[in-house]
matplotlib code that plots the C-alpha trace (Angstrom):
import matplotlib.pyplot as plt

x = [0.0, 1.3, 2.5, 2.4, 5.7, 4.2, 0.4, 2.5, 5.1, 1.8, 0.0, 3.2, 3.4, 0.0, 0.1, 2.8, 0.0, -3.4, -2.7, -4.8, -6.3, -9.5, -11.8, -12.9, -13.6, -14.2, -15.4, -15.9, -15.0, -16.8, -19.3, -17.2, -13.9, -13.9, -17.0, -19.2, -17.9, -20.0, -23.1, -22.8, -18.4, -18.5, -20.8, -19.3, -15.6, -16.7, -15.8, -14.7, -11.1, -8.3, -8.0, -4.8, -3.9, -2.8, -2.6, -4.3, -2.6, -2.8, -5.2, -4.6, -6.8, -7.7, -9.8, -11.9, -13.2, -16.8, -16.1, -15.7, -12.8, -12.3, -10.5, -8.5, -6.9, -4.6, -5.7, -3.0, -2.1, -3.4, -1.6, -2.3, -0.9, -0.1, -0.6, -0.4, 0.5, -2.2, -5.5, -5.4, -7.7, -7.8, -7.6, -11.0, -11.4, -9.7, -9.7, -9.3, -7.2, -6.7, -2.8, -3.2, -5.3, -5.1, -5.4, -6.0, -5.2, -6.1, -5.5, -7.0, -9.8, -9.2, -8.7, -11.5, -12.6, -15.1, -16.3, -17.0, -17.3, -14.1, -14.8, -16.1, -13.2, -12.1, -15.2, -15.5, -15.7, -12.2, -10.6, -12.0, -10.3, -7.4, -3.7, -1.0, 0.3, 3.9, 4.8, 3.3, 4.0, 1.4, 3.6, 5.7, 7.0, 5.2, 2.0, 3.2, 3.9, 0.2, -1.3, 0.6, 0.6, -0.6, -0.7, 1.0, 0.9, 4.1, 5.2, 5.2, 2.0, 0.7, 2.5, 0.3, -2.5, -4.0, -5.5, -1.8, -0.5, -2.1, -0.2, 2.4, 2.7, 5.0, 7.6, 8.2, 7.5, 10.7, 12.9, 11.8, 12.1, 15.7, 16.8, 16.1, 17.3, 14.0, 12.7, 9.2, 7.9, 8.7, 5.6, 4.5, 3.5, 7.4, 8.5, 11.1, 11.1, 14.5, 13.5, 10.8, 12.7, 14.7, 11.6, 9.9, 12.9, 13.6, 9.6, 9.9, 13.7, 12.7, 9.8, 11.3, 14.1, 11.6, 9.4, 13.2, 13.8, 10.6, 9.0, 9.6, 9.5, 7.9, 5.4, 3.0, 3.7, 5.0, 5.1, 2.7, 5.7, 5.7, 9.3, 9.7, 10.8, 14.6, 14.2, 13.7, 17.2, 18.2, 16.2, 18.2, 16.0, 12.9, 13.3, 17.0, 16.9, 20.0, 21.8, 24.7, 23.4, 24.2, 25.6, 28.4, 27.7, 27.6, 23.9, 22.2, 19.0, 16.1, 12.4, 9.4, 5.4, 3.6, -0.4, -0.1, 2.9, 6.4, 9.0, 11.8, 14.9, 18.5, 18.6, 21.8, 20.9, 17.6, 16.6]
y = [0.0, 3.7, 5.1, 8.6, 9.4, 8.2, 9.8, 13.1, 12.9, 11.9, 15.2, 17.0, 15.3, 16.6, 20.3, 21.0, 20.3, 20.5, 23.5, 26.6, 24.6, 24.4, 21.1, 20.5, 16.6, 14.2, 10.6, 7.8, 4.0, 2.4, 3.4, 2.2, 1.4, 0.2, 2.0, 3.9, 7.5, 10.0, 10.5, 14.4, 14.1, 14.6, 17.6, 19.1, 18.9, 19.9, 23.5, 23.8, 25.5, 23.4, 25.9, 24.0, 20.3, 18.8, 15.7, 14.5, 11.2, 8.9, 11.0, 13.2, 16.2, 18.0, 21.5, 23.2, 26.9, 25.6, 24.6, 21.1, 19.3, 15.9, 13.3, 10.2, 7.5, 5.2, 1.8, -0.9, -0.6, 2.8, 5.6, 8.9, 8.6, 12.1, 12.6, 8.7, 7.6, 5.0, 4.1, 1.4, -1.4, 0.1, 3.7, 4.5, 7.5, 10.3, 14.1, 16.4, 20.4, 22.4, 21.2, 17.8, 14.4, 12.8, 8.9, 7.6, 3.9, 1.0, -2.1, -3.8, -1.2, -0.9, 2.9, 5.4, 9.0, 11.0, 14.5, 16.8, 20.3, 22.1, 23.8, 20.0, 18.4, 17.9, 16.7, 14.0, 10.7, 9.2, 12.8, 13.5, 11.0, 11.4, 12.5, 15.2, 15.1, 13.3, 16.4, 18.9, 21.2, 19.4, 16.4, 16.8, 14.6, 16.4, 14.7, 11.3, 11.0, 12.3, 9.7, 7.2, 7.4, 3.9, 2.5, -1.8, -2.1, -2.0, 1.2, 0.0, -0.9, 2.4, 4.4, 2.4, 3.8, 6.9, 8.5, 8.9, 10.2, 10.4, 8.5, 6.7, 3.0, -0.1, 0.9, 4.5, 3.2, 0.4, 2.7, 5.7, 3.3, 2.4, 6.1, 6.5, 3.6, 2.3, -1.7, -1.6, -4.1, -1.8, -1.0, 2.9, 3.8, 2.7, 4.6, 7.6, 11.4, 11.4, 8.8, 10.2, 13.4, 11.3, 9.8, 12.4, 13.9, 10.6, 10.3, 13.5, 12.8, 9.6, 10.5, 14.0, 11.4, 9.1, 12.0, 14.2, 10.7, 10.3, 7.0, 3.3, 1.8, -1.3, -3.7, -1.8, 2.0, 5.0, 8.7, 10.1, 10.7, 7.0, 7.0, 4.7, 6.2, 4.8, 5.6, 1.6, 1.1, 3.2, 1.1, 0.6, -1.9, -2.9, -6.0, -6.8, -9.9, -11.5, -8.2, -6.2, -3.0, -0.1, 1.4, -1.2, -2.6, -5.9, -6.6, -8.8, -7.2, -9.6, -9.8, -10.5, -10.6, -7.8, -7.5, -9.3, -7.4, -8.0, -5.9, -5.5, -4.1, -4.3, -6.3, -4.3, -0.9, -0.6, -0.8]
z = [0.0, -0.8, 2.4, 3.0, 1.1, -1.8, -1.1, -0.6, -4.1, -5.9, -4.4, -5.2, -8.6, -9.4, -8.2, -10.7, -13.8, -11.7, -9.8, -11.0, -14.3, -14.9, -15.3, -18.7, -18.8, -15.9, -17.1, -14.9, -16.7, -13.7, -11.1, -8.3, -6.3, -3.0, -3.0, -5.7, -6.7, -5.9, -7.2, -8.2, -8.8, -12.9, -12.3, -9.9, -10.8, -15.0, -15.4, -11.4, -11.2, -9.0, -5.9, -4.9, -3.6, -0.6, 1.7, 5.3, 6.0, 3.4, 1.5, -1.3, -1.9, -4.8, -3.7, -6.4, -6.5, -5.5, -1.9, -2.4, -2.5, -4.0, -1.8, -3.4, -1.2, -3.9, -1.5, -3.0, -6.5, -7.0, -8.8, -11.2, -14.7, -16.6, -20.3, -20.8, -24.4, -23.9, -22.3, -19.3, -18.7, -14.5, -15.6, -13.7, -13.6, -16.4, -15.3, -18.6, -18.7, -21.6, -21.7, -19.1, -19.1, -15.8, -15.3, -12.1, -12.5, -9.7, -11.0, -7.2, -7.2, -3.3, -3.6, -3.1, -4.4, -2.0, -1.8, 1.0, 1.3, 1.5, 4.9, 6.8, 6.0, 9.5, 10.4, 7.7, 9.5, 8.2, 9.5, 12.5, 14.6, 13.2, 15.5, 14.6, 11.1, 11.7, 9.8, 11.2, 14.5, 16.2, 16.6, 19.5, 22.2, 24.4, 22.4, 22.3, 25.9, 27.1, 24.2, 25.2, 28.6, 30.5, 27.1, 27.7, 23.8, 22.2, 20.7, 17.3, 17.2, 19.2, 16.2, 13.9, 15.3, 13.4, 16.3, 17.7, 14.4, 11.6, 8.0, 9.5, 8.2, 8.7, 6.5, 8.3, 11.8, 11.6, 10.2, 12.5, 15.5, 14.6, 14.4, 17.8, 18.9, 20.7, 20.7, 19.1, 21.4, 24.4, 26.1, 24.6, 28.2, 29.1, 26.2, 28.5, 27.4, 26.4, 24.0, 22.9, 22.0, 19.6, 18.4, 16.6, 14.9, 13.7, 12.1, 10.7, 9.0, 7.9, 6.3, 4.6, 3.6, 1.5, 0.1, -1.3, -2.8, -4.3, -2.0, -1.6, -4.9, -3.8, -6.2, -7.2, -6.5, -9.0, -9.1, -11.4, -14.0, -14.1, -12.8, -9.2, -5.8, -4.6, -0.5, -0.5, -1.5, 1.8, 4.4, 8.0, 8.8, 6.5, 4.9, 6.1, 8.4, 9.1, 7.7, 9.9, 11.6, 9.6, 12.5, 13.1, 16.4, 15.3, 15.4, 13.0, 11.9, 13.3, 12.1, 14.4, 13.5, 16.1, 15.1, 12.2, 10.5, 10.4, 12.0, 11.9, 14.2, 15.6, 18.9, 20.1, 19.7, 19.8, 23.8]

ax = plt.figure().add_subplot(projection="3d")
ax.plot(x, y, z, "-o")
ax.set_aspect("equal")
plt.show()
């Protein structure tokens, strides 16, 4: 599944054609992804100028000068193709400029596209719940030790959890956990200040890290130029069992399985 790198180098991606333009064409090739588009999207977005784009989570949003803003999560396999030489089978939905045609493709159809008014957006129901932005200023140790205070799950898990922060997947959360040198299955409530002090500048650097290089290039996943994101060939930890820490104190990398998803860490340094 695109992580939030990739959600946020796709929303970049876009905003460099989308930005400003206005609508001309929107055609639909099916009445539904993981659930049915919305009823009133073509007439809405036809004609409607792109206010801007941007990204809550794992959710890109495209806002249009009508107060509505459309929101598109990419679920497994999705992606946005620009100016493609040639139709795709999964290209579901096409979104027409006077210089651009836009392809959003989704071979799995687990993605989604909604629309709310611009101005309830924190109130829609996959938003409202939703912690800090890992990016954001909102996301400080300060926060993570009142939301996880008396938590006994690990801390891996409890940084899994969108109402802690919001966008922050398996990929991000190994490697984050391995800059600051903390075991994800140490108990979040255990987690100590000093620790946690290293753990948000470590999300934050991880992250930027992946999204300068352009995502995790892994299966499925591309930037809208159609060209893959290399951050995967920088991973500490992710996918390395057996591997020698990067940091040379002679740990192998091990992998364990915490709420059905593998993790993965060095023994030695990560306390």
């Amino acid at each position: 599944m695109p992580e939030l790198p990739e959600v946020e180098t796709t929303v970049r991606g876009l905003a460099r054609y989308l930005d400003g333009a206005r609508i001309e064409r929107v055609v639909l090739n099916r009445p539904d992804l993981r659930r049915p588009f919305p009823p009133d999207l073509v007439q809405v977005m036809t004609g409607a100028r792109v206010t801007g784009l941007s990204r809550r989570a794992k959710y890109g949003l495209i806002h249009l000068d009508r107060a509505q803003s459309v929101i598109f999560h990419l679920g497994m396999s999705g992606r946005w193709r620009i100016d493609p030489e040639a139709p795709d089978t999964h290209d579901h939905m096409i979104i027409e400029t006077a210089s651009n045609r836009f392809a959003l493709c989704d071979p799995r159809r687990f993605g989604s596209v909604d629309m709310v008014d611009t101005g309830a957006l924190d109130a829609w129901p996959q938003f409202a719940a939703m912690g800090p932005e890992p990016l954001g200023p909102d996301l400080t140790p300060q926060h993570l030790k009142a939301a996880l205070k008396g938590k006994t799950q690990s801390i891996k898990l409890c940084l899994l959890d969108q109402r802690i922060v919001a966008g922050l997947g398996n990929i991000y959360v190994c490697e984050a956990l391995w800059r600051a040198r903390i075991h994800p299955m140490k108990k979040a409530g255990k987690v100590t200040r000093t620790q946690l002090a290293r753990l948000v500048p470590a999300i934050r650097d991880v992250l930027e890290t992946s999204i300068r290089d352009g995502g995790s290039s892994l299966r499925d996943y591309a930037r809208p130029d159609g060209e893959l994101g290399y951050f995967a060939t920088r991973f500490d930890v992710y996918g390395r069992t057996g591997e020698v820490c990067h940091r040379g104190d002679g740990g192998a990398i091990r992998r364990i399985t915490q709420g059905g998803r593998s993790t993965w860490y060095c023994p030695v340094c990560q306390r």
